[in-house]
C-alpha positions in Angstrom: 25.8 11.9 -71.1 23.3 9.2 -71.2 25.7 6.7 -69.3 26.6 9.5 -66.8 22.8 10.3 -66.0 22.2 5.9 -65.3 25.5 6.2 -63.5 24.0 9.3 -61.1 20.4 6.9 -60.9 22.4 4.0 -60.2 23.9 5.2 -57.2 21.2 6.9 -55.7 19.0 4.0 -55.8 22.3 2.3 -53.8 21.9 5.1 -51.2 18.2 5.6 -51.0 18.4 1.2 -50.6 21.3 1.9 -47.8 19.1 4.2 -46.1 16.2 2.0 -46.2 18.4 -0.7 -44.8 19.5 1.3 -41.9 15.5 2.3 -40.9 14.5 -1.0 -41.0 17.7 -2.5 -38.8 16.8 0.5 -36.7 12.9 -0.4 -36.4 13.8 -3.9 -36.0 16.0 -3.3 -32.9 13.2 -1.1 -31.4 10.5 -3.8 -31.7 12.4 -7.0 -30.9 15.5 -5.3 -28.3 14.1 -2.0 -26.8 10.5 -2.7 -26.5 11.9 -5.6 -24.1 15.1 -4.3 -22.8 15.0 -2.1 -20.0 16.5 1.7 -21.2 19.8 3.1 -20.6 19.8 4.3 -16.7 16.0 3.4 -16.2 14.3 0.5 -15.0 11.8 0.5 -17.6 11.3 -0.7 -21.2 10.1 1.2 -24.5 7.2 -0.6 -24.3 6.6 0.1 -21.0 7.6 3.6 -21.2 5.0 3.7 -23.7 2.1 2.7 -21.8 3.5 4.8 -18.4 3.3 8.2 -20.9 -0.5 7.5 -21.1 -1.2 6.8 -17.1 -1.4 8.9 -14.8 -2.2 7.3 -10.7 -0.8 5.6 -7.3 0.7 2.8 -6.6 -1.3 0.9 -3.9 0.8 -2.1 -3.4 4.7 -1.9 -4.6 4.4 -5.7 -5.1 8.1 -6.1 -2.7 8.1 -9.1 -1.1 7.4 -8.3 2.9 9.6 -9.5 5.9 7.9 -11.2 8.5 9.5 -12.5 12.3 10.2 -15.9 13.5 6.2 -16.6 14.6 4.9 -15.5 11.0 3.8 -11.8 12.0 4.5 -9.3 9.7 7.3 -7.0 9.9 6.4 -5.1 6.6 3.3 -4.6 4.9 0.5 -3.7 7.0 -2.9 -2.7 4.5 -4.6 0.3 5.6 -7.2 2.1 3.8 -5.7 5.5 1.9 -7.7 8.2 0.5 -6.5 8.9 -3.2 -7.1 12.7 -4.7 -7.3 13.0 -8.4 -7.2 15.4 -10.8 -10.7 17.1 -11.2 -12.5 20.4 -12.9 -11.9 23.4 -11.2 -15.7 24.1 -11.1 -16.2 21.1 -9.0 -13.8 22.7 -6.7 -15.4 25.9 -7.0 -17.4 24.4 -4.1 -19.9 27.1 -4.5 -23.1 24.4 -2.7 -20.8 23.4 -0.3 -20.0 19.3 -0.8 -16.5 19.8 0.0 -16.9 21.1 3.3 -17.6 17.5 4.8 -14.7 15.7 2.4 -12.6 18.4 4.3 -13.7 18.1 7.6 -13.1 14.3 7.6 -9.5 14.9 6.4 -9.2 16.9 9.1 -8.0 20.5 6.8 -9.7 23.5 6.2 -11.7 23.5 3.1 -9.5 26.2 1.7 -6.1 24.5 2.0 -7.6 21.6 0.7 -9.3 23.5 -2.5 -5.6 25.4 -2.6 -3.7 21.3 -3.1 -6.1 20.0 -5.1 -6.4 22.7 -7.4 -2.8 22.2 -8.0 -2.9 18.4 -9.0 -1.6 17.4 -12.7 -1.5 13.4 -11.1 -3.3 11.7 -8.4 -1.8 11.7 -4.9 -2.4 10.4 -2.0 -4.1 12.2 1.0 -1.0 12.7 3.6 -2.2 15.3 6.5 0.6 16.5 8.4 2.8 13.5 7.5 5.0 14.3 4.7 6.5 11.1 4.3 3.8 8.7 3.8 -0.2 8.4 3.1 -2.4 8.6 5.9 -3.9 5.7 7.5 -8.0 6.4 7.7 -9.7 5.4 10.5 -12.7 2.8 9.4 -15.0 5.3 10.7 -13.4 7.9 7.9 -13.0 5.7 5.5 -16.7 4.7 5.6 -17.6 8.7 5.5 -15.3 9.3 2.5 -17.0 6.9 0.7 -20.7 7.9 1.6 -20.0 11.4 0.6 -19.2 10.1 -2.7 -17.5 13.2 -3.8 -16.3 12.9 -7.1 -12.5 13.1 -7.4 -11.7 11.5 -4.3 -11.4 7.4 -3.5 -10.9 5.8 -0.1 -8.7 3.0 -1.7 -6.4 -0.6 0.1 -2.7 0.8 0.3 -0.3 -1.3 1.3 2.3 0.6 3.7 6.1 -0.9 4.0 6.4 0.2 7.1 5.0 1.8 10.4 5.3 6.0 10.6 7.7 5.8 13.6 10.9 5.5 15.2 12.1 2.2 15.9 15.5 0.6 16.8 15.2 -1.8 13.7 18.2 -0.4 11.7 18.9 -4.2 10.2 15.4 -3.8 8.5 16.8 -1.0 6.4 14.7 1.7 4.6 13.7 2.7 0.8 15.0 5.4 -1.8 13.9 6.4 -4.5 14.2 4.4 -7.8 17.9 5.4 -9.6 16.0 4.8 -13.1 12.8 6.9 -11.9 14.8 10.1 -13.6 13.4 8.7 -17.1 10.0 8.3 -15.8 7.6 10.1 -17.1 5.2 12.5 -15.2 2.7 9.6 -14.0 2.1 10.3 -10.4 3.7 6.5 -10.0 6.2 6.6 -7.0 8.4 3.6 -6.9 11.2 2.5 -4.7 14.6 0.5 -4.1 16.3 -0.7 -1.0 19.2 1.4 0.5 20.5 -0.2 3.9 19.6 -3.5 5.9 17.9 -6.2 4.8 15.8 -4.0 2.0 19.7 -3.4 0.2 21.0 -7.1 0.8 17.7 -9.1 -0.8 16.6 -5.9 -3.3 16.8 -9.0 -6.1 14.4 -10.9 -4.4 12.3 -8.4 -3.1 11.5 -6.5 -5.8 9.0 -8.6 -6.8 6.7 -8.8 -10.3 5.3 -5.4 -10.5 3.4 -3.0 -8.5 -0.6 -3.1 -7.6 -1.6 0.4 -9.3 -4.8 2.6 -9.4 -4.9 4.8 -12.7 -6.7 6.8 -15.3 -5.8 7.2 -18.9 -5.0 10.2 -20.6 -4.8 11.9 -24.1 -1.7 13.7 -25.7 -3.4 16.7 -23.7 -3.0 15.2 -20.2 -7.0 15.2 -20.1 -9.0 11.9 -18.9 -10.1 10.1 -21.2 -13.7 9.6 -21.4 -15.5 6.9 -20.5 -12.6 4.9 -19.2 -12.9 5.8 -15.3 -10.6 4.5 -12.4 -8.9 1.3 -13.2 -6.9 -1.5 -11.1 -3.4 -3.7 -12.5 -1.7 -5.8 -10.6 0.5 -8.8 -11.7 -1.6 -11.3 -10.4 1.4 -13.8 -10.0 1.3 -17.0 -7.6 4.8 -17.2 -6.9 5.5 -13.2 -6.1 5.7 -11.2 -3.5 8.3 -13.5 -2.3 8.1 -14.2 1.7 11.4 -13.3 4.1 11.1 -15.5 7.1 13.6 -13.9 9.5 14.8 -15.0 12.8 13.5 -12.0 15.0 10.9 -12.3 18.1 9.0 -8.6 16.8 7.2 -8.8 20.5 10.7 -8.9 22.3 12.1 -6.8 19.6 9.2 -4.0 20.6 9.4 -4.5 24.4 13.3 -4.3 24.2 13.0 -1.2 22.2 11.3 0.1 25.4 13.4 -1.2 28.1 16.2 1.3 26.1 13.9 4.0 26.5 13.3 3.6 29.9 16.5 3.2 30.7 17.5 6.5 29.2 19.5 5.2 26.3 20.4 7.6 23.6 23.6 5.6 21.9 23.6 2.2 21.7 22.7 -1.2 21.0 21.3 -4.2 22.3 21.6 -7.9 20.9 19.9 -10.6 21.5 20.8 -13.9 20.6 19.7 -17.6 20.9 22.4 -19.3 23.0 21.6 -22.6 21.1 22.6 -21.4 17.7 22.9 -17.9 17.8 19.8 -17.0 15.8 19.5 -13.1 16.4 15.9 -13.0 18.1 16.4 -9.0 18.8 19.1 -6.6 17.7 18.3 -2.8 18.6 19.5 0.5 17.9 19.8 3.7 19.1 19.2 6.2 18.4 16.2 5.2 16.5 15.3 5.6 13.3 11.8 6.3 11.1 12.2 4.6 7.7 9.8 6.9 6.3 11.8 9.7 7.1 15.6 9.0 6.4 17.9 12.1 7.2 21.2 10.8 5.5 23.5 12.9 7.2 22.3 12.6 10.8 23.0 8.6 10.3 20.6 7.5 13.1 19.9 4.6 10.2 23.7 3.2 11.2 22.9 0.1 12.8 25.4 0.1 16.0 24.6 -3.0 16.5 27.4 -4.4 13.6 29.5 -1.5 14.3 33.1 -1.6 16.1 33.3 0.5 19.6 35.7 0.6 22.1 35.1 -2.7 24.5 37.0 -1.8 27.4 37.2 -4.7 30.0 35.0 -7.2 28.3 38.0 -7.7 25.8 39.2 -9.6 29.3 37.5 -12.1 28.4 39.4 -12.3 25.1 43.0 -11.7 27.2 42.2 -14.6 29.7 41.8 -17.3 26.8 44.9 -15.6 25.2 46.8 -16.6 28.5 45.4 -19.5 29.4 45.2 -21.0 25.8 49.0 -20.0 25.6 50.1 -20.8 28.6 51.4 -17.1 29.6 49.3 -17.9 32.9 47.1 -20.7 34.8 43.9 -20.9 37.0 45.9 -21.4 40.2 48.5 -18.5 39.9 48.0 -15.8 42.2 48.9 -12.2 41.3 49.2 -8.8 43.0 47.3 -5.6 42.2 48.8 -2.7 44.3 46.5 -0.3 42.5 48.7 1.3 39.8 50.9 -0.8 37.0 53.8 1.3 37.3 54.5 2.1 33.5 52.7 3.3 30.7 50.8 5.5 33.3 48.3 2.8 33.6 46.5 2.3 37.0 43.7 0.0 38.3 40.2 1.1 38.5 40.4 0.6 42.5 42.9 3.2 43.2 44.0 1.1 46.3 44.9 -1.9 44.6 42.8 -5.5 44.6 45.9 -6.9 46.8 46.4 -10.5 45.6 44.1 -12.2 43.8 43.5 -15.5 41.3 43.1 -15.0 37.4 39.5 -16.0 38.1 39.4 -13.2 41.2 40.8 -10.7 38.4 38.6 -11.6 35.9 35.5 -11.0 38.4 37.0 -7.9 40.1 38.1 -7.0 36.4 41.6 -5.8 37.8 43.4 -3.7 35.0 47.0 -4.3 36.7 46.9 -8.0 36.3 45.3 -7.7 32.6 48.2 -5.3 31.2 50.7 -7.7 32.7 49.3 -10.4 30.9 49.2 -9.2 27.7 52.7 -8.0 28.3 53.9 -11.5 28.6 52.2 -12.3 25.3 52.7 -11.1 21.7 50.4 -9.6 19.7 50.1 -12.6 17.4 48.6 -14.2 20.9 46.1 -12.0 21.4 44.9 -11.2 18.0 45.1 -15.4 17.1 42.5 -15.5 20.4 40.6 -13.0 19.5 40.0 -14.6 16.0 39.1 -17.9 17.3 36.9 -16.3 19.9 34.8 -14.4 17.0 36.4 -10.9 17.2 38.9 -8.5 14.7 36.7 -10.6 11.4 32.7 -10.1 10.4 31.3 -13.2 11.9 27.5 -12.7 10.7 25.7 -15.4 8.6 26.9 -15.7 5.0 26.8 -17.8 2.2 28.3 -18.0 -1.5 26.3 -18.4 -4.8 22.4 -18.1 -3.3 19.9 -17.2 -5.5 22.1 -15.3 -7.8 24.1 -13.8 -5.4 27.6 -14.1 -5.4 28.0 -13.4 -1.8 24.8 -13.2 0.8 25.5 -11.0 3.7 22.3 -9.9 5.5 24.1 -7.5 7.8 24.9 -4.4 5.6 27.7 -2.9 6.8 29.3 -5.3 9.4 32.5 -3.9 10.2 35.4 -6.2 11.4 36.5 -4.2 14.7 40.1 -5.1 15.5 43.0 -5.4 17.6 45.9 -3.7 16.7 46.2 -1.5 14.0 49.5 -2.3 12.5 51.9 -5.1 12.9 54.3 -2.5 14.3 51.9 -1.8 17.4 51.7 -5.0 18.3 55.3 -4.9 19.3 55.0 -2.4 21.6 54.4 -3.4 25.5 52.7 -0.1 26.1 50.2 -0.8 23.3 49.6 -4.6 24.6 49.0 -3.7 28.1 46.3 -0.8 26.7 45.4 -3.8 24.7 45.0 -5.9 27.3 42.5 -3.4 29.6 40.4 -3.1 26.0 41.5 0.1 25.3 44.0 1.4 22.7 43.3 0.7 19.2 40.7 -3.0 20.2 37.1 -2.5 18.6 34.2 -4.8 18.9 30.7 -4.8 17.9 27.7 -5.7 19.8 27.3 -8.7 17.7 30.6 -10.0 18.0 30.7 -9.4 21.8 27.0 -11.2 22.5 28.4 -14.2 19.8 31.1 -14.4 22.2 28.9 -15.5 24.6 27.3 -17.7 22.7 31.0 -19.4 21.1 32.1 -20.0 25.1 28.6 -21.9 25.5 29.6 -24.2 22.6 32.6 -25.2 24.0 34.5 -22.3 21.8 32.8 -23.1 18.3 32.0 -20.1 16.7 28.8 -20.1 15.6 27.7 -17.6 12.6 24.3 -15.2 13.8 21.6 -15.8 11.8 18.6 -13.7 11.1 17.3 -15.0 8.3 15.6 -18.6 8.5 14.0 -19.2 4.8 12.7 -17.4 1.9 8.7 -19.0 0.2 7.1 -18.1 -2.5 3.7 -16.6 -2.2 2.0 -19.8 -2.2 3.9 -20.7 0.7 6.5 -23.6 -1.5 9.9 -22.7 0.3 12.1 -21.0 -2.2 15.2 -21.7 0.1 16.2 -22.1 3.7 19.2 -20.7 5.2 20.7 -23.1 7.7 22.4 -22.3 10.5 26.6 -22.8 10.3 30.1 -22.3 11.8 32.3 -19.3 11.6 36.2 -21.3 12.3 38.7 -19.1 12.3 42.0 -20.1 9.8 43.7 -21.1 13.1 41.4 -23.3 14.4 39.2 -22.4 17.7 40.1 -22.4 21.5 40.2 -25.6 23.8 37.0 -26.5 25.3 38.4 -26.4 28.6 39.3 -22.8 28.3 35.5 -21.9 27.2 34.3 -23.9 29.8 36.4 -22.2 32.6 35.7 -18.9 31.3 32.2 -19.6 31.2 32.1 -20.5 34.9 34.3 -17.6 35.9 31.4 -14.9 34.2 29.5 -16.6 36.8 31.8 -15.4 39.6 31.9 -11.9 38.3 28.0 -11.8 39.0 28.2 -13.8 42.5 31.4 -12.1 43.4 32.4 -9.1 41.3 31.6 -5.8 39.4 28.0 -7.6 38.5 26.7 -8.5 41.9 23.5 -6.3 41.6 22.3 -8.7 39.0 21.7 -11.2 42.0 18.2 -9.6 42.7 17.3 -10.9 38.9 15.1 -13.8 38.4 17.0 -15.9 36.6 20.7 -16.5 38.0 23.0 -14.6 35.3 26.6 -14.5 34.3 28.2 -12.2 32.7 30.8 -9.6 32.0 30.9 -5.7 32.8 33.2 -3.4 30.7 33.7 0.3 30.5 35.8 1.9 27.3 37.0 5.4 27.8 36.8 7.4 24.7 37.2 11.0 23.4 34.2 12.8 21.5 34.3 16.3 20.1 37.6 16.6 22.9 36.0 15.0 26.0 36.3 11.8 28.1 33.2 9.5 27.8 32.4 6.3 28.5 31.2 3.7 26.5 29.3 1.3 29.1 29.1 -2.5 28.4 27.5 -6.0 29.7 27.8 -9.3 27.9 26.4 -12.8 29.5 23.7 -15.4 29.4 21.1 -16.7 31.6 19.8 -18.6 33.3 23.2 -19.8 34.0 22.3 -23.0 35.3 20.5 -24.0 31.8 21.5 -20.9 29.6 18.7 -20.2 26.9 19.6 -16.5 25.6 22.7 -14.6 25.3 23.5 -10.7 24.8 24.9 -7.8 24.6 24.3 -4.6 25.9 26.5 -1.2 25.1 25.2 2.4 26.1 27.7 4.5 23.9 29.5 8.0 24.7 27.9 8.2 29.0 29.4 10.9 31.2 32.3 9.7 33.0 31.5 8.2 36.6 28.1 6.7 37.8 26.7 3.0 37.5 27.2 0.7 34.8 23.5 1.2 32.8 24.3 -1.5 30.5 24.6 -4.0 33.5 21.2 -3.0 35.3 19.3 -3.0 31.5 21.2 -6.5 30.9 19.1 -7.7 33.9 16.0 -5.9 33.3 16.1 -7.6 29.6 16.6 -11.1 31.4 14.4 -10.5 33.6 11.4 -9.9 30.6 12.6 -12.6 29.4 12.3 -15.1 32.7 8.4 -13.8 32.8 7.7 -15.0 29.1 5.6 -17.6 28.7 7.0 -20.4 27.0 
């Protein structure tokens, strides 16, 4: 019995040690893993979920690193002064001498709609008025009235807002959701943020930065304010972060572009802008606009159209001309013959009475459709795609580089699409297809991008150049973290001949002087350039989708772009041809 009874004491000891064992393993990988390791599906750590449980305020400054344009102005980030409302006795509310009325009447709200919000607060907030997006900007003369009226509960405070409250065409800048981790967060009042499109998506590792500037009370295991320990401010206070993104966009001709669409009655679109020297993006709009502040997912008016495919119509011309002169399926002194309709496919000329005969370069300006399909009926589809790959088209051709700053791949235009030719091998066979092809129609998509970089690869003697838009990211101390320097975009078989870009260039001349973009004579700059219109089908209509690529001036050529008004009622003027001239013209009034 007596060896039995050690033999029970024995093992329980082994157990009571194994359980020991395991609490201690366990503590141990609390303190020295958890406490530092961020928790499954949230952002946070123990130890910082720990001191978050016993906060409760506003973030004034999300500590992201802000984006600023190619003269150092700031695209994100403007401070504003905020008014902050935090948690207070209801007897102080009771507003039974009066006091509130003036905190009210500043705000611009009814006393009672403000006693009705406030009395519901269990964390701070900031004051939004009718904006229910974002904190509202106080005038100077409110915030210095606030702040006199010194009306306990209430604090005129620096917040630091990403972006303006209003529609802009600045889809490549992106916008901010909410934090996927912020599910585990506990009821602070803290709001935090992660990028979702654009620029904000593509650099979220950078950007994010060392920690948000916050304004914040403690509280007991009863949610009640501690005593004594008043309003208090933490910030990081690190001399390397918010990093600085340098980009390659003019925000003043960004801005005054943005109006030239509205004036010109835009409602689908893009426009892009790009230097002709290396094909820096100095303006890319979109339309219709978007507010980043007040993202509506399923109306997609955050899309940026300018890096997505539409039908081209005849500005793929361009593309079919190098095909046949690069090929030899045609020459600069043949002379062809438009009668006015193709006589197959049911294809006719734009000009119902035919162009009569006429020179490549004549049919390139005139932008004939009967000598186009012929032409790319005497090639295969191998020659046209194989051109339109050297020239820039059917492939992304944005900026990009592998293995930066931790980044496998670095693509700053979030969903670039490819646009394309043909869609299968099989339709490239087919002579109907081609010569639909070969008018821009069918199945040929390209984006705004593309088509203005194809402007900019004929000026370099067809070298495709990648479009840039950003230049360099610094630290907050201004050291230069890293640049980004400008590079080629070669297709795998090789580029066209230099005497093909420089004839086509010339010939985009002609189509101002002498063809379908003659009213861009009156400009102030002399222009060159192409016109295009795609027909297309939306919700079972015809509709037009209304191009213009070129460059001016053309005698020294500076800028180049792209203009499409997307899904126009069949018939009328070319829009994107007369806001193509009204953009160079802006631009011929700048001073340098």
């Amino acid at each position: 019995m007596m060896f039995k009874h050690k033999q029970r004491i024995f093992y329980g000891l082994i157990i009571l040690t194994g359980i020991l064992v395991v609490l201690i393993l366990r503590l141990a990988y609390i303190q020295l893993v958890l406490r530092v390791s961020s928790l499954p599906e949230s952002v946070y750590t123990l130890q910082e979920m720990s001191v978050l449980q016993r906060e409760r305020g506003v973030v004034l400054d999300s500590g992201r690193g802000n984006i600023y344009d190619r003269r150092g102005v700031p695209i994100t980030g403007e401070t504003v002064s905020a008014a902050v409302l935090f948690p207070i006795d209801k007897k102080t509310l009771a507003n039974e001498d009066g006091s509130l009325d003036p905190v009210a009447k500043v705000l611009g709200v009814d006393t009672s709609s403000l006693i009705k919000m406030w009395n519901g607060l269990s964390v701070p907030v900031f004051w939004q008025g009718d904006s229910r997006s974002a904190p509202l900007a106080l005038t100077p003369q409110q915030a210095k009235r606030i702040s006199e009226l010194n009306f306990s509960g209430i604090e005129v405070l620096p917040y630091t807002q990403r972006y303006l409250n209003k529609p802009s065409g600045m889809q490549w800048l992106g916008f901010l959701s909410e934090l996927s981790g912020q599910k585990h967060m506990p009821h602070t009042g803290y709001a935090f943020r992660e990028g979702a499109a654009g620029l904000e998506k593509t650099l979220e590792t950078l950007l994010r930065g060392a920690g948000p500037t916050t304004a914040y009370y403690s509280v007991d295991g009863a949610n009640r304010a501690i005593p004594g320990t008043g309003i208090q401010l933490k910030s990081p206070n690190n001399p390397y972060y918010p990093l600085r993104i340098n980009t390659t966009i003019d925000l003043s001709l960004q801005r005054q572009i943005e109006e030239l669409t509205q004036k010109a009655g835009m409602k689908e679109g893009a426009v892009v802008l790009l230097d002709a020297s290396n094909a820096d993006v100095i303006a890319m709009v979109s339309r219709p606009f978007y507010n980043p502040l007040d993202i509506h997912p399923e109306q997609r008016e955050w899309n940026n159209r300018a890096v997505q495919a539409a039908v081209p119509g005849s500005i793929f011309k361009m593309v079919v001309a190098a095909a046949a002169l690069e090929t030899g399926a045609a020459s600069g002194s043949e002379v062809f013959y438009c009668p006015g309709k193709y006589g197959k496919y049911g294809l006719s000329c734009w000009k119902t009475s035919g162009h009569g005969s006429l020179t490549l370069e004549q049919a390139l300006a005139k932008s004939c459709n009967v000598v186009f399909a012929e032409l790319a009926e005497r090639m295969t589809g191998g020659d046209l795609e194989a051109a339109a790959s050297r020239l820039g088209l059917a492939r992304t051709v944005g900026w990009e580089a592998k293995n930066k700053l931790g980044m496998p791949v670095l693509r700053p235009f979030d969903h670039e699409e490819t646009g394309s030719v043909f869609i299968s091998e099989t339709a490239a066979l087919d002579g109907g297809v081609r010569a639909q092809s070969g008018i821009g129609q069918r199945d040929v998509r390209v984006t705004p991008l593309q088509a203005a970089n194809l402007v900019v690869t004929l000026l370099h003697r067809g070298q495709v150049r990648a479009p840039r838009i950003l230049e360099s990211i610094s630290y907050a101390n201004g050291q230069i973290l890293q640049r980004f320097n400008p590079h080629l975009a070669p297709a795998n078989t090789g580029s066209i001949r230099p005497e093909t870009a420089h004839l086509l260039t010339e010939w985009m001349r002609t189509v101002v002087t002498e063809g379908t973009g003659t009213s861009l004579l009156k400009a102030k700059w002399p222009l060159a350039g192409k016109s295009g219109t795609g027909q297309v089908l939306t919700a079972g209509g015809q509709r037009n989708n209304q191009w213009f690529i070129g460059y001016g001036p053309a005698d020294q050529p500076k800028y180049a772009a792209a203009v499409l008004f997307q899904n126009m009622p069949s018939g009328g003027s070319n829009q994107a041809t007369a806001l193509f001239g009204e953009i160079m013209n802006l631009l011929a009034s700048r001073k340098p």
